[in-house]
C-alpha positions as CSV (number, residue, x, y, z in Angstrom):
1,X,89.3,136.6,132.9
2,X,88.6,139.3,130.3
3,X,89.3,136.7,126.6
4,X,90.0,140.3,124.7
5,X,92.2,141.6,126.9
6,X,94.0,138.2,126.5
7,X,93.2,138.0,122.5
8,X,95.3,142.2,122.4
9,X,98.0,140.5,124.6
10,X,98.9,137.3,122.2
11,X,99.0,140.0,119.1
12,X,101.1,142.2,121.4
13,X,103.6,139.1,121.7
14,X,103.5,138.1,118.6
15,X,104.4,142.1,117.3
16,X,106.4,142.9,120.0
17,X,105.0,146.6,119.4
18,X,101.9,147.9,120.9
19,X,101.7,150.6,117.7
20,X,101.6,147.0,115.3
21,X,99.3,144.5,117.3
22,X,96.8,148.3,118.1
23,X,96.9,148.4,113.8
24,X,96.4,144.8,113.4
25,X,93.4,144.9,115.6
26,X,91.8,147.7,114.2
27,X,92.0,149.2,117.9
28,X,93.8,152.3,119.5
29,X,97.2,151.8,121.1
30,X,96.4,153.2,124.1
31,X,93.4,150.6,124.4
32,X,95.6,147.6,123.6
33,X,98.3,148.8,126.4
34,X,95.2,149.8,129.0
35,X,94.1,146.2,128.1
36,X,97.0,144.6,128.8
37,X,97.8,146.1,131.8
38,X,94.2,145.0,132.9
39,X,95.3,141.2,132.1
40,X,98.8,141.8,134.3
41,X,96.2,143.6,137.5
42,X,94.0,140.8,137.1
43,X,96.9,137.5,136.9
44,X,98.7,139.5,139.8
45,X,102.2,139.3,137.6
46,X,103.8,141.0,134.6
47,X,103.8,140.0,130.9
48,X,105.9,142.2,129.2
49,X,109.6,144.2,129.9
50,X,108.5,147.7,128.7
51,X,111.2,150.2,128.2
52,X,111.4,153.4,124.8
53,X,112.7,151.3,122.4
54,X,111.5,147.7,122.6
55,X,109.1,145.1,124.4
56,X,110.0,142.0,125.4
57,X,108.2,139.0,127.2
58,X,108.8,138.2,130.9
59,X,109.2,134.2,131.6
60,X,105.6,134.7,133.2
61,X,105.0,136.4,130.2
62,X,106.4,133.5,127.5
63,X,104.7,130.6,130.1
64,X,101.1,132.6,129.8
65,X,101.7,133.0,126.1
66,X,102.5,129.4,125.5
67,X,99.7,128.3,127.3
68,X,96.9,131.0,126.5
69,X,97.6,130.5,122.3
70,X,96.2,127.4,121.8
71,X,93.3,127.5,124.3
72,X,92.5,130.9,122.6
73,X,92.7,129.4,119.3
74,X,90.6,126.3,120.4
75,X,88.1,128.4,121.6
76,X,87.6,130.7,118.3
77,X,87.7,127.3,116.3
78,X,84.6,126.1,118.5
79,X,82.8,129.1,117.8
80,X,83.5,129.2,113.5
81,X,81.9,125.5,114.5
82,X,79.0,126.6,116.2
83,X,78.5,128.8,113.4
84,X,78.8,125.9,110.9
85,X,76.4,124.2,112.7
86,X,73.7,126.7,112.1
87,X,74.1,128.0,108.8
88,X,72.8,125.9,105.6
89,X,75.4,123.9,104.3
90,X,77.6,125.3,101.5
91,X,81.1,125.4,99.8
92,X,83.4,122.4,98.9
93,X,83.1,119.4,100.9
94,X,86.5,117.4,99.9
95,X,86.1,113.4,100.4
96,X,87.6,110.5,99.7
97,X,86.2,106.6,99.4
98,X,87.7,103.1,98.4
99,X,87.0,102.8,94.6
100,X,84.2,100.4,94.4
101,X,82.2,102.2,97.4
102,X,82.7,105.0,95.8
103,X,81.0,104.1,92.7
104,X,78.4,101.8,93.9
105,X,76.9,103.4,97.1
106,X,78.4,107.0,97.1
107,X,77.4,108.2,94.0
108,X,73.7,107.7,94.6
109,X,74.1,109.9,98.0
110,X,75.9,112.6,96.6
111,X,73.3,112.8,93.6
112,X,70.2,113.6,96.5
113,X,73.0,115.6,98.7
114,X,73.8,118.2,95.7
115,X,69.9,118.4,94.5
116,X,69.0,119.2,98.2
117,X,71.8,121.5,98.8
118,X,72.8,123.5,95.5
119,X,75.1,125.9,97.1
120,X,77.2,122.7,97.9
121,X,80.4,121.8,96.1
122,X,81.8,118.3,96.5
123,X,84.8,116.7,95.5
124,X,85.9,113.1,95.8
125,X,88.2,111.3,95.4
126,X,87.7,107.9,94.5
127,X,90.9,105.8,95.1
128,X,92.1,102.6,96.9
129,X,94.6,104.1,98.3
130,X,95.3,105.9,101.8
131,X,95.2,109.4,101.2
132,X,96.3,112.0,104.1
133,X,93.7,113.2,105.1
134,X,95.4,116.5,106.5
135,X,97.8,117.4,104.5
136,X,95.5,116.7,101.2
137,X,92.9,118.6,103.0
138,X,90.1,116.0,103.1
139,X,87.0,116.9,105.6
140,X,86.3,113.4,105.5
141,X,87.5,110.2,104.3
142,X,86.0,106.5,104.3
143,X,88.5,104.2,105.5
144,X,88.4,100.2,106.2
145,X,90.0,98.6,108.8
146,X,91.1,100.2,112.3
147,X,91.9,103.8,112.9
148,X,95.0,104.0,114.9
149,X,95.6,107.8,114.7
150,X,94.0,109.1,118.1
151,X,94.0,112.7,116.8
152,X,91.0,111.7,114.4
153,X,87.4,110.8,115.2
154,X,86.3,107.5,113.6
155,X,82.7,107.1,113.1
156,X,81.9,103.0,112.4
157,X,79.4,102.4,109.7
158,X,77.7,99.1,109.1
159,X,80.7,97.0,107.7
160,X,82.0,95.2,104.8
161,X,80.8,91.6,103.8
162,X,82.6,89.7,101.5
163,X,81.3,87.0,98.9
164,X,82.6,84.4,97.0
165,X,80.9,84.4,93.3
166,X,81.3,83.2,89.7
167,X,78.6,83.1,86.4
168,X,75.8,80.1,86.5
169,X,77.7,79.9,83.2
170,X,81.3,79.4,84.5
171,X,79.5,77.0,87.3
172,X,78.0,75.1,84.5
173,X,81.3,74.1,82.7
174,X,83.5,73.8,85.6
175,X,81.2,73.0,88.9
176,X,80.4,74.4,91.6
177,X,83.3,73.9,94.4
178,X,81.8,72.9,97.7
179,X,84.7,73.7,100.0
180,X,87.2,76.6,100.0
181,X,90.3,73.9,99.3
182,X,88.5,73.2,96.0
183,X,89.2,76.2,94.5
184,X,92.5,74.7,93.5
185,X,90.8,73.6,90.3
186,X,89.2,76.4,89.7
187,X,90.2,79.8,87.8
188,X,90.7,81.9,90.6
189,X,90.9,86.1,89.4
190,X,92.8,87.7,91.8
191,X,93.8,91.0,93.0
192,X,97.8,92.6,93.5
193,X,98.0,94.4,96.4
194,X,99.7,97.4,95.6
195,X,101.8,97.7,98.5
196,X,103.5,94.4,98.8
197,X,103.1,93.3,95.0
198,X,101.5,90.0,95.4
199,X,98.3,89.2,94.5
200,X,95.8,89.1,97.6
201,X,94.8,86.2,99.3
202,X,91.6,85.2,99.6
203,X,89.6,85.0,103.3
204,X,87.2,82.1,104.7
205,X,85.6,81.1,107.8
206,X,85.5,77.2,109.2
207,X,84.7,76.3,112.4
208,X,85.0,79.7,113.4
209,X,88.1,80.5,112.1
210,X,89.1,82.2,109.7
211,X,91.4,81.1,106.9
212,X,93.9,82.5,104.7
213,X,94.0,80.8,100.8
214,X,96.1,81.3,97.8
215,X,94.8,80.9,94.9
216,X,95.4,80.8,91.4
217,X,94.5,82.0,87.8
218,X,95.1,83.5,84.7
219,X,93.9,86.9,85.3
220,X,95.2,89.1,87.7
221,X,94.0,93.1,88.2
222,X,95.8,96.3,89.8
223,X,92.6,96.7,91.4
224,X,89.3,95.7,92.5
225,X,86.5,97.7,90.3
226,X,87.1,94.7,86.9
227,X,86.7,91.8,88.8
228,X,83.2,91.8,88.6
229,X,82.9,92.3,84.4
230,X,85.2,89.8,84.5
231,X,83.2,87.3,86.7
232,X,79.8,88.1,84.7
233,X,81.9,87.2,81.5
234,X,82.4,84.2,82.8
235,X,86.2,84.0,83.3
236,X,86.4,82.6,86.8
237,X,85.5,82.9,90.4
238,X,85.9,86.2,92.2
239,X,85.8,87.3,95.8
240,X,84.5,91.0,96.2
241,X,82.5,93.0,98.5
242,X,78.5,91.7,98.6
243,X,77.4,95.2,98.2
244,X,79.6,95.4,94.4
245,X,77.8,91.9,93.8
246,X,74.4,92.6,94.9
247,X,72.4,93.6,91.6
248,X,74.8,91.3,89.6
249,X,73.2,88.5,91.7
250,X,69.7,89.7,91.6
251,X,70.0,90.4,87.9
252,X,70.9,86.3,87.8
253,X,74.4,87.4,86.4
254,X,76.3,86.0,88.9
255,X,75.6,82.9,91.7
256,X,77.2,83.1,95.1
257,X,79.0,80.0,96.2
258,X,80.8,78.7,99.6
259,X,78.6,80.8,101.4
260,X,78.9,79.0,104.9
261,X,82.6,79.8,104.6
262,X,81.8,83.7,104.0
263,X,84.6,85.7,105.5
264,X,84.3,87.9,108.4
265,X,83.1,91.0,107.8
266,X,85.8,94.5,107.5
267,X,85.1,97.4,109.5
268,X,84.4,100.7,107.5
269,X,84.7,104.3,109.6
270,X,84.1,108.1,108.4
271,X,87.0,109.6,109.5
272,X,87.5,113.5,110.2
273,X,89.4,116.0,112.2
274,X,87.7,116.8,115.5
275,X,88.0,120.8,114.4
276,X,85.5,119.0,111.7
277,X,82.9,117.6,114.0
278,X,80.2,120.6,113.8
279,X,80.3,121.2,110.0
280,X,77.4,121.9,108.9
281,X,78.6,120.7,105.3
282,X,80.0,117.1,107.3
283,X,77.1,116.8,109.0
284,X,74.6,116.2,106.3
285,X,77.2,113.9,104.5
286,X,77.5,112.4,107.1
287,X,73.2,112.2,108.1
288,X,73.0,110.8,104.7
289,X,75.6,108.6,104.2
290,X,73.7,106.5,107.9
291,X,70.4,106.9,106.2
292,X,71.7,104.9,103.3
293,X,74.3,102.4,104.0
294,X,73.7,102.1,108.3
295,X,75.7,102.2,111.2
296,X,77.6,99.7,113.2
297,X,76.2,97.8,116.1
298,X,75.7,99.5,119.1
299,X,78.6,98.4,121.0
300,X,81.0,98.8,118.0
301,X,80.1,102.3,118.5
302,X,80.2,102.3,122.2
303,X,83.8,100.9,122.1
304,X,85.0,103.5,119.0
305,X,83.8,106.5,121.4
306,X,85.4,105.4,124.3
307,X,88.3,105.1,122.5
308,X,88.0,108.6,120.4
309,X,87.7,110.0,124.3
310,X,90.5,108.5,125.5
């Protein structure tokens, strides 16, 4: 089936005039009607009520139309991709990542990505809460937890740990706790989740369960991203993400503790639009953003594409 002779007839349908959809085109209006008629010879029906003072679409003509746009659309969209895929990557490149991540393992990879690339432009947005990534126009955000919108493509990265940490200082005045229930005595800094206004509880495993805790203590932060000054000051106990802790701990700043009850971990997915997927711009984010922080296990992935098939 001849794709321009279709491409002159959805213009045609959307000017109902021949003389508008021919100057829209940039083509003659003889061609766009010779064209046309072509499509009608070749589907065997006809598309359009033609009489001296207006056109109108048959109901062959409104079903073809209906059905013909979005494939035609899909199809020009795959090719702008294709394109994408082969040029060098360039222009903004609009992201978004929890706060913490964002500071601590993004920044680093978007320092190499812009020297390697200078004729890319990237903005972020660095923010615990869940932006849309559509209608905020995002190409790609970082999100925790399970995707449930099928209309995206989640790719799983290697995910979350958790640890439970507080200063050799702290430790040294008030002991070490030994068991999760013995945080009762301890200053526990907490968290408010800003959606349901109470502060966050905090997550163990035992015998291969995992448990919820409330805790308690004098400090309590709107988000994440303080708790660790605060921990290193030696206010209380903390539980954050291992990767916020890491050089804390290495620098002997802070100690983890109940480690055998170490939560289980939290999935963390690059999420884009499948019109996305062959960005050339997304594509070395994305390359980049494996090379440093790593992908999930192999069947993690397996089950996440099934699913994105689906």
């Amino acid at each position: 089936m001849d794709l321009n002779a279709i491409r002159q007839f959805l213009k045609v349908a959307e000017c109902l005039s021949f003389t508008d959809a021919a100057a829209q085109l940039g083509v003659t209006q003889s061609g766009v009607s010779r064209a046309v008629s072509r499509l009608e010879h070749q589907l065997g029906v006809r598309l359009l009520h033609r009489n001296t003072r207006r056109l109108s679409l048959t109901p062959d003509g409104m079903v073809f139309y209906e059905r013909s746009a979005p494939l035609l659309g899909d199809l020009e969209a795959l090719g702008q991709a294709l394109q994408d895929r082969r040029s060098s990557p360039s222009g903004r490149l609009k992201i978004s990542a929890p706060s913490a991540f964002g500071r601590v393992v993004l920044m680093p990879i978007l320092a190499r990505l812009l020297a390697q690339h200078p004729q890319l432009n990237i903005e972020v947005v660095m923010s615990d809460r869940i932006v849309d990534l559509v209608e905020e126009g995002f190409d790609a955000v970082l999100r925790t937890g399970n995707i449930r919108d099928q209309r995206l493509i989640a790719r799983p990265l290697a995910p979350l740990t958790w640890q439970t940490v507080a200063s050799p200082d702290y430790l040294a005045r008030h002991g070490t706790p030994m068991h999760p229930d013995e945080l009762a005595g301890h200053n526990c800094l907490r968290v408010r989740n800003p959606h349901t206004g109470r502060p966050v509880r905090w997550r163990f495993t035992e015998a291969d369960q995992e448990k919820m805790l409330d805790v308690d203590g004098n400090l309590v932060f709107d988000h994440g991203d303080p708790l660790l000054d605060a921990a290193r000051l030696g206010v209380g106990v903390v539980q954050v993400m291992a990767f916020f802790a890491r050089e804390a701990i290495e620098r002997g700043e802070l100690q983890p503790i109940l480690t055998e009850f170490n939560p289980p971990a939290h999935q963390l997915s690059l999420v884009h639009q499948p019109s996305k997927l062959h960005s050339a711009k997304l594509r070395v984010f994305k390359e980049a953003l494996l090379a440093e922080w790593g992908e999930a296990p192999l069947p993690q992935r397996l089950q996440e594409e099934a699913r994105v098939r689906k």
